[in-house]
C-alpha positions in Angstrom: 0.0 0.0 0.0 1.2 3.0 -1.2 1.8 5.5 2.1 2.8 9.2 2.2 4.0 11.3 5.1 2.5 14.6 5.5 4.2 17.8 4.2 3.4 19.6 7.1 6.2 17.3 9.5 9.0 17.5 7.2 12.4 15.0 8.8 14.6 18.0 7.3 14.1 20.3 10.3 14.1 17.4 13.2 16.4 17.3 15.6 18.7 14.1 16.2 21.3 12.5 18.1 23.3 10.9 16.3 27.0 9.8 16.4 29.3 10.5 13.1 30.9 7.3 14.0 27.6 5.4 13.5 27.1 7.2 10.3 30.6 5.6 8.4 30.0 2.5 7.2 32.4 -0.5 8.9 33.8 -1.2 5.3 34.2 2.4 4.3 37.8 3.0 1.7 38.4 5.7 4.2 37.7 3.9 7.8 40.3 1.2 6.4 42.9 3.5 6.0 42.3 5.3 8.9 42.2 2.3 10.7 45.6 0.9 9.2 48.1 3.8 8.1 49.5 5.7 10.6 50.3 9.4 9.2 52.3 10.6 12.2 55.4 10.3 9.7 54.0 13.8 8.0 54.6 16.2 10.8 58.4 15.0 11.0 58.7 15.9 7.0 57.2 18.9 7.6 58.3 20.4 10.5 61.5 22.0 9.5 59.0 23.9 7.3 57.2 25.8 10.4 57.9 28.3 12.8 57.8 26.5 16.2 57.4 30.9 17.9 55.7 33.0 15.2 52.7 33.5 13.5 49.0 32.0 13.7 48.6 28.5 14.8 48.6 26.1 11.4 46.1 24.1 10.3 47.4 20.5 11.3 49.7 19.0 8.4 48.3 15.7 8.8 44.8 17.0 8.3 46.1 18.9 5.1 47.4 16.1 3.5 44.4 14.1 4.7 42.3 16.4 2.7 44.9 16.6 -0.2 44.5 12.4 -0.6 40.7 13.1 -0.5 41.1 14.6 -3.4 43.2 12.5 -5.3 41.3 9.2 -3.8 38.4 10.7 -5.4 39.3 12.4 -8.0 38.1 15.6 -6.8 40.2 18.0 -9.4 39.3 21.2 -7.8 40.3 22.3 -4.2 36.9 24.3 -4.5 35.2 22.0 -5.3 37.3 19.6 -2.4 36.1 21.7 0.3 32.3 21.7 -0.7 32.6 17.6 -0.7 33.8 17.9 3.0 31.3 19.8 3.9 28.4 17.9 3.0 29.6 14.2 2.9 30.2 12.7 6.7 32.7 10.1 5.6 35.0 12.7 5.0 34.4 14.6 8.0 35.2 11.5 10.1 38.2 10.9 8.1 39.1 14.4 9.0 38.5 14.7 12.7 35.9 17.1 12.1 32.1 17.4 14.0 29.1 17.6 12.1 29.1 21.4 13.0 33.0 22.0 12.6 34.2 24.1 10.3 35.9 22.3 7.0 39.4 24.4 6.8 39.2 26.6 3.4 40.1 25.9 0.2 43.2 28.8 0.2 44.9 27.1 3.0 45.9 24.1 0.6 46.5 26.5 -2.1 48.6 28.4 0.1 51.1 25.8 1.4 51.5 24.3 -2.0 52.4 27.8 -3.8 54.2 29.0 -0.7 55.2 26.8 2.3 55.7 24.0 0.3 56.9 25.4 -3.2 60.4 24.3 -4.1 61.2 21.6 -1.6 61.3 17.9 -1.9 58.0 17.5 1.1 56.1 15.4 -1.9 58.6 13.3 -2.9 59.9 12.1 0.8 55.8 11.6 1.6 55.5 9.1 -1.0 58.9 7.8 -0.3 57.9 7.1 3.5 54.3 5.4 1.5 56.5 2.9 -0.7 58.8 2.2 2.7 55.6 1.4 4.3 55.0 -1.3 1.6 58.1 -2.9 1.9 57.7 -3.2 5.8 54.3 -5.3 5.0 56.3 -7.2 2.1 54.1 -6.1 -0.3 57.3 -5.2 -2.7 59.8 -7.6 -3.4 62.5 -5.5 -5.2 63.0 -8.1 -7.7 61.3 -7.3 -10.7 60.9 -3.4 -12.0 58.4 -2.3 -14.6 59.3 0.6 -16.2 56.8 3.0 -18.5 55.8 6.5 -19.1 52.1 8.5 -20.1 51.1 11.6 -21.7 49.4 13.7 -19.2 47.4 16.7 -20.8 49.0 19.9 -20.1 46.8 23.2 -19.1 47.6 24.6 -22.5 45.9 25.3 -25.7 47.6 23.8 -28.3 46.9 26.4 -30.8 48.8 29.2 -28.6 52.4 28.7 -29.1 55.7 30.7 -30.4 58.6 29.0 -32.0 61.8 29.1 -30.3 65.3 27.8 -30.8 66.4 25.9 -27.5 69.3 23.9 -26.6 68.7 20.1 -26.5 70.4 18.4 -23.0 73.2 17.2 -23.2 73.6 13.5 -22.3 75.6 12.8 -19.0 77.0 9.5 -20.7 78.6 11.6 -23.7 82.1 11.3 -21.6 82.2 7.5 -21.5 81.0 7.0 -25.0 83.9 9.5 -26.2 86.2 7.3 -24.4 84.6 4.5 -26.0 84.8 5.7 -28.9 88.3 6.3 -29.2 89.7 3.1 -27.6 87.6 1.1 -30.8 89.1 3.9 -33.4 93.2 2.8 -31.7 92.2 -1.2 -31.7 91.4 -0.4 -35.4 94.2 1.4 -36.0 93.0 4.8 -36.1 94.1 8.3 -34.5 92.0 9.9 -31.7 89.1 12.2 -32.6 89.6 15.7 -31.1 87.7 16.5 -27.6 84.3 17.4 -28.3 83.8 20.3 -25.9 81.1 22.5 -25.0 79.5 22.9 -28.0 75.8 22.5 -27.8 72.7 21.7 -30.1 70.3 23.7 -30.5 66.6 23.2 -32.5 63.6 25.0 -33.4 60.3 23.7 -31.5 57.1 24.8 -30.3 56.9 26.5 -27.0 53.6 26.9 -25.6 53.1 30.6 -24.2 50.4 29.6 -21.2 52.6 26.6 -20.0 55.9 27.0 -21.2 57.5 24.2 -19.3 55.5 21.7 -20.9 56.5 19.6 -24.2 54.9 19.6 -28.1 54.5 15.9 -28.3 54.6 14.4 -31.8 54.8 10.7 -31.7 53.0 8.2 -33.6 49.7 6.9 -32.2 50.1 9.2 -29.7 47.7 12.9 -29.4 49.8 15.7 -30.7 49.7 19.0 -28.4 51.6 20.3 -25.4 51.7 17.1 -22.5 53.6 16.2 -19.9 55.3 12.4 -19.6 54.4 10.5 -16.1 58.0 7.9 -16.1 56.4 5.8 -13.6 57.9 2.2 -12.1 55.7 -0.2 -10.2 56.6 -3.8 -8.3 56.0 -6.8 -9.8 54.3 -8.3 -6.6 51.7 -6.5 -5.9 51.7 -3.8 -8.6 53.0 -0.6 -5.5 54.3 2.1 -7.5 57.7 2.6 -6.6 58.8 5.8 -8.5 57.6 8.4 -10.3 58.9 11.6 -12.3 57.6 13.7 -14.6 59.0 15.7 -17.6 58.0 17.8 -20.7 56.3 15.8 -23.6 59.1 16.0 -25.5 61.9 14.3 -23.8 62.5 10.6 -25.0 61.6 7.7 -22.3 65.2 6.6 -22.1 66.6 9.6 -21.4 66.0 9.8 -17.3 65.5 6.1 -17.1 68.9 4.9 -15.2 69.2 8.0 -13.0 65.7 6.9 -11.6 66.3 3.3 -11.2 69.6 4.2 -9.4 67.6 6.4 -7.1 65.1 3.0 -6.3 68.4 1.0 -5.3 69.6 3.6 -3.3 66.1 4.8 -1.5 64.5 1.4 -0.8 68.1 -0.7 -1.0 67.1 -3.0 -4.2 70.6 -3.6 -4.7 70.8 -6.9 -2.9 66.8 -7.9 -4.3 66.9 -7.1 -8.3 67.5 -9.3 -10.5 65.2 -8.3 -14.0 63.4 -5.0 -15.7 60.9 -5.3 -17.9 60.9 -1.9 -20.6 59.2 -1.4 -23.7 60.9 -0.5 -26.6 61.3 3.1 -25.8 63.7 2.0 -23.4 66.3 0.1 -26.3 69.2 2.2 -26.4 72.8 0.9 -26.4 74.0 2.9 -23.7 70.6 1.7 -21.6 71.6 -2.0 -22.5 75.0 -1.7 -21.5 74.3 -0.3 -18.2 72.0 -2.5 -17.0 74.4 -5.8 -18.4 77.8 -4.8 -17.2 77.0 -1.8 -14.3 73.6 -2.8 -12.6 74.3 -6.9 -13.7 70.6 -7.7 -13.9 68.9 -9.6 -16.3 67.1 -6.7 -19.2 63.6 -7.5 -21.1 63.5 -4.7 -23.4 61.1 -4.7 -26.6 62.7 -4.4 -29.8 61.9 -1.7 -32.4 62.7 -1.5 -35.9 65.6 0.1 -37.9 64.5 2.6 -40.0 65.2 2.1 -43.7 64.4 3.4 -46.7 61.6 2.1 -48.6 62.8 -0.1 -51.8 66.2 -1.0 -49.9 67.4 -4.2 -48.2 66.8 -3.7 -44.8 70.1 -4.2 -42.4 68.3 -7.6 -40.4 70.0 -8.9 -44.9 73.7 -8.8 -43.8 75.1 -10.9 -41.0 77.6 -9.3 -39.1 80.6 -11.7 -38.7 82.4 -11.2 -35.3 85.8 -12.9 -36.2 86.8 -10.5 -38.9 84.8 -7.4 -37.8 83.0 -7.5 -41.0 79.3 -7.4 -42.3 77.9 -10.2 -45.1 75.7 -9.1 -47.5 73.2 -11.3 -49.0 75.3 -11.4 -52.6 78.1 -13.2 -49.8 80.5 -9.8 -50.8 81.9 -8.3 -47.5 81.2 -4.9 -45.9 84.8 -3.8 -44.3 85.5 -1.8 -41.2 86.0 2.0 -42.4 85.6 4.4 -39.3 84.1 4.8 -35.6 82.2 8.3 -35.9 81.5 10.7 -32.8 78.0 8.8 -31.9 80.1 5.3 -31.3 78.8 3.7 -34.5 81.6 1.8 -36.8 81.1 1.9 -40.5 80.9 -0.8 -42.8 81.4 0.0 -46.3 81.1 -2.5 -49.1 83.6 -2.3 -52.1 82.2 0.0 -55.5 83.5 -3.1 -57.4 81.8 -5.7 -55.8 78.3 -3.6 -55.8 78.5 -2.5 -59.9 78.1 -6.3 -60.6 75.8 -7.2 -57.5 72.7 -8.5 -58.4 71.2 -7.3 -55.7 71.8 -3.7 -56.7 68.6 -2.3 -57.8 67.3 -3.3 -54.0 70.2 -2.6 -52.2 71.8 1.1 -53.7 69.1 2.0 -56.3 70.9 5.8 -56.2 74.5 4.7 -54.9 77.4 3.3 -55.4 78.8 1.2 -51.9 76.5 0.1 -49.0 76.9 1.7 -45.6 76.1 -0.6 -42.5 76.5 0.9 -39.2 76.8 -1.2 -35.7 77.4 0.7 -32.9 80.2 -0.5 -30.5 77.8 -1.4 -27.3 75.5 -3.4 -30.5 76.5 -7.0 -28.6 74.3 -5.8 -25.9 71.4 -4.8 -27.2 71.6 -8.2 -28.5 71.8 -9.5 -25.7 68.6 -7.9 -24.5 66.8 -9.0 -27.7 68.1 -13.1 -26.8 66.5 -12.1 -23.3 63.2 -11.1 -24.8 62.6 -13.6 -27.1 63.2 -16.7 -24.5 60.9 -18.3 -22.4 61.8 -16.6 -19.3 61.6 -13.0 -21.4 58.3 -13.3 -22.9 56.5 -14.2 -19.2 58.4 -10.9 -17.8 57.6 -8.6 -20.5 54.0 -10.4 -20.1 53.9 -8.5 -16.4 53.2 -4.9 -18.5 50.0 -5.7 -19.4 49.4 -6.3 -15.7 51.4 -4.0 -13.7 52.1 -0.3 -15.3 49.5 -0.5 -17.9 46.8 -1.2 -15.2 48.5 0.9 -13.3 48.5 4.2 -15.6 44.7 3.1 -16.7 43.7 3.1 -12.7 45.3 7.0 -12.7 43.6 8.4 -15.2 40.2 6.7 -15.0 39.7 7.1 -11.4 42.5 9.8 -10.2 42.1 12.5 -12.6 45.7 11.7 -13.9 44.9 12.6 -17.8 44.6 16.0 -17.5 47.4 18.6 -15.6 45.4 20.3 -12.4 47.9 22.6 -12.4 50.7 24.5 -15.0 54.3 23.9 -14.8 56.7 20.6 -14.3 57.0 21.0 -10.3 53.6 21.0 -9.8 52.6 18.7 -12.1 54.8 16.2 -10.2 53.3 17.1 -7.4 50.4 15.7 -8.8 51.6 12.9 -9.9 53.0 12.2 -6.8 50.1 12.1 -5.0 48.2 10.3 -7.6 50.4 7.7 -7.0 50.7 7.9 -3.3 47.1 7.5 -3.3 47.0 3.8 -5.4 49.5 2.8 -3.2 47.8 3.8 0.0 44.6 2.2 -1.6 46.9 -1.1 -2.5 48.3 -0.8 0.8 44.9 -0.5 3.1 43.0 -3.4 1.2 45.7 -6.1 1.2 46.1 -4.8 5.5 42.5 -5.2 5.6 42.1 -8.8 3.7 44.8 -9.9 6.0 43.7 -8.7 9.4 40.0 -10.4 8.4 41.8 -13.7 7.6 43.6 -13.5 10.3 40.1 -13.3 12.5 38.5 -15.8 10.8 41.4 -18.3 11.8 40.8 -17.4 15.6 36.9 -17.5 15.1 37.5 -21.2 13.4 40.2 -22.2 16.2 37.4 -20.9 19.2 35.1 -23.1 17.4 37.1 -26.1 17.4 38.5 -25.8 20.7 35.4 -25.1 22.4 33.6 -28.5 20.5 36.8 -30.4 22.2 36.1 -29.2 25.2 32.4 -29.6 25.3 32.8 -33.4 24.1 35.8 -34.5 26.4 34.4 -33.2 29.4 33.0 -36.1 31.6 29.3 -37.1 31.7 27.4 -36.7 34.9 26.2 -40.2 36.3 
């Protein structure tokens, strides 16, 4: 039967007593974590960052960040928008500390201490640090197996408002060794020295955006073109925990920052003893990359192969087998390719002889416009094929598997439920800011549920043993005459 209550005693206007603590559900995301993360570790990061004498009392740190993971948990993109949530939903209230009739701390105060307490400093980055230590006390990261990846995060820019510029490219750090490299193949092969390079720099013409300058015109196939940023993120095979992250303009290739940031995880969280294999997509096949991670870091490297480019028409390079006894390349008429030079990049030059090519009947494929062929191999080649042995075996093909699993899920999770695709903010610090906490907050989530899973197993297994214990007891006790 169909009942209505009258409009003249409306529940809006009643009075109550109630308790917030009755009003959180038991299984709540938030009541978990409050319930098995202990935050205390914030003030100590941010305490140097205070005045202990002067000034107004501060909002609580621990209550700022609280309401800072809020936001990312729910993908709340506006700090607005952040404190009219708190106000009106009692779960995060609770989570807060706060009464029913509190007052939710203003939206500024978060602005504030990221543009101005906060701006510059490193208080992001040793938070999340402190998060993925936390996952290692619960042994939720084995250190064993990194899986390394990067995504386009829309920049705050419009595309169509840029200026072109002439900037200097960076300068790689491992230029030093490969000159060195370079010019102990050039005397085994009987050649002088090449001169020191020095401090000359190259420069090119690119598209600088004039609303978020520090961001990057991406151009890359399959990917959007416009101004992003790139999220290089690394998670743990074991339970997928995020373990680093760093961002940088749109612009700059994947391999680039790669080995500074996996030396910084076996420094930070002492992987050195634990790691034994990466897993990289093909972004990540350099030679220098290769070598480092062979001969300097000694693990075992699955890395994705790409592609040389060639030119359409002509026999691609996979046609001549490179013969390592006498330095030489065979091409596919059986005519060899000799040794000619090392050049400045580290790659040795095979050249094949004019004779040999002007009655080759391969010709027509192989130099439609030329004369002699030109192989190149650079001299760190015999790792990369190395890594391309690794990810074509048995063992390579169920690591590189784990990407599917791990970083692509991982990156998917971030955008569809974080607000990860799109920059909050403008500029490279605090867009890592945000992807800092972005990923702080999947771990925290990882983190809470696996505590949570565990600590109700772990009170089912006394619930079963009371059980069982009290039946033994009730059975073996003796019978009254």
């Amino acid at each position: 039967m169909l009942k209505r209550k009258p409009p003249s005693h409306p529940r809006t206007n009643q009075l109550e007593l109630v308790s917030i603590e009755d009003l959180v559900p038991q299984d709540h995301l938030l009541r978990l974590i409050n319930e098995h993360i202990d935050f205390s570790f914030i003030t100590e990061k941010v305490g140097p960052y205070y005045s202990e004498h002067k000034g107004r009392p501060a909002l609580d740190p621990i209550v700022l960040f609280k309401m800072m993971l809020i936001g990312y948990l729910y993908g709340i993109r506006s700090e607005r928008q952040l404190e009219q949530e708190i106000i009106t939903n009692i779960a995060y209230r609770w989570f807060l500390g706060l009464g029913l009739g509190d007052p939710v701390p203003d939206h500024s105060t978060i602005s504030w201490n990221r543009t101005k307490r906060f701006k510059g400093t490193n208080v992001f980055q040793e938070v999340f640090d402190e998060v993925v230590k936390l996952a290692i006390e619960h042994r939720m990261v084995a250190g064993r197996v990194l899986i390394t990846d990067s995504t386009h995060i829309k920049a705050n820019a419009n595309k169509n408002r840029y200026t072109m510029q002439v900037v200097t490219e960076s300068v790689q750090e491992y230029l030093e060794e490969l000159e060195k490299a370079v010019n102990e193949d050039r005397a085994n092969h009987g050649k002088k020295p090449l001169p020191p390079a020095g401090e000359e720099t190259k420069t090119k013409s690119c598209k600088v955006s004039t609303t978020d300058p520090e961001s990057g015109f991406m151009q890359r196939k399959g990917k959007p073109e416009g101004f992003y940023y790139l999220d290089h993120r690394t998670v743990d095979h074991k339970y997928n925990i995020i373990t680093d992250v760093f961002v940088t303009a749109g612009n700059v290739q994947d391999s680039t920052v790669y080995m500074d940031r996996l030396q910084r995880q076996i420094d930070t969280f002492g992987f050195k003893e634990t790691l034994e294999a990466v897993a990289l997509d093909s972004g990540y096949m350099t030679p220098y990359i290769c070598k480092s991670l062979l001969e300097d870091v000694e693990i075992y490297p699955v890395i994705a192969g790409r592609k040389a480019p060639t030119t359409e028409g002509t026999l691609p390079k996979e046609k001549f087998q490179y013969q390592e006894e006498r330095d030489c390349y065979l091409c596919p008429n059986g005519k060899e390719l000799v040794y000619s030079t090392t050049n400045r990049e580290g790659y040795r030059e095979y050249k094949s002889r004019k004779a040999d090519c002007s009655t080759c009947p391969f010709r027509e494929q192989c130099i439609p416009n030329g004369k002699q062929r030109l192989i190149q191999r650079h001299i760190w080649e015999s790792y990369k094929e190395q890594v391309l042995q690794n990810r074509n075996s048995k063992g390579g093909k169920q690591l590189y598997a784990f990407r599917s699993r791990t970083i692509e899920r991982s990156f998917a999770d971030a955008k569809e439920l974080h607000g990860l695709r799109y920059c909050r903010f403008r500029g490279r610090e605090k867009t890592q800011e945000q992807a800092l906490m972005t990923a702080m907050a999947q771990n925290i989530k990882k983190i809470t549920r696996h505590l949570a899973e565990q600590s109700s197993n772990a009170n089912s297994s006394i619930s079963s043993l009371v059980v069982c214990w009290t039946a033994i007891f009730m059975f073996s006790r003796p019978r009254a005459a």
